[in-house]
C-alpha angles and dihedrals in degrees: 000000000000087000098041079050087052106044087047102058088041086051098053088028118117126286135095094357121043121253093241086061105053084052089057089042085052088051098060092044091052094045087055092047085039102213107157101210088050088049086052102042090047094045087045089053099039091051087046084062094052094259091158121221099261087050086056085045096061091052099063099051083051083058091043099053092037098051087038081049083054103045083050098048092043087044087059087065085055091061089031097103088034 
């Protein structure tokens, strides 16, 4: 668990890409594996940064047509054979 703590905070810790948007980047991801106390730590965090509310709107439409992308181009392997 120490490690995983650790790994964590190294992975949405400042560098190339600000902080505020690896939270809104977590956010997406979350949204997409749906885990609701992930959803809530990463949008708490995001809006503590200053993410506004139509940048994590537009987050969530980014999880939304990504997830919907990925239930078409699976669905293609289902009439394959047909």
């Amino acid at each position: 668990m120490k490690a995983f703590v650790a790994f964590d905070k190294a992975a949405l810790a400042a560098g190339a890409i600000p902080v505020e948007y690896k939270e809104l980047m977590a956010i997406a991801v979350v949204l997409t594996t749906q885990c609701p106390y992930c959803i809530e730590i990463h949008s708490d965090k995001a809006r503590g940064m200053g993410a506004s509310d139509q940048e994590i709107s537009e987050v969530v439409m980014i999880a939304a047509a990504l997830r919907a992308g990925a239930a078409i181009t699976h669905g293609t392997h289902t009439i394959k054979g047909a």
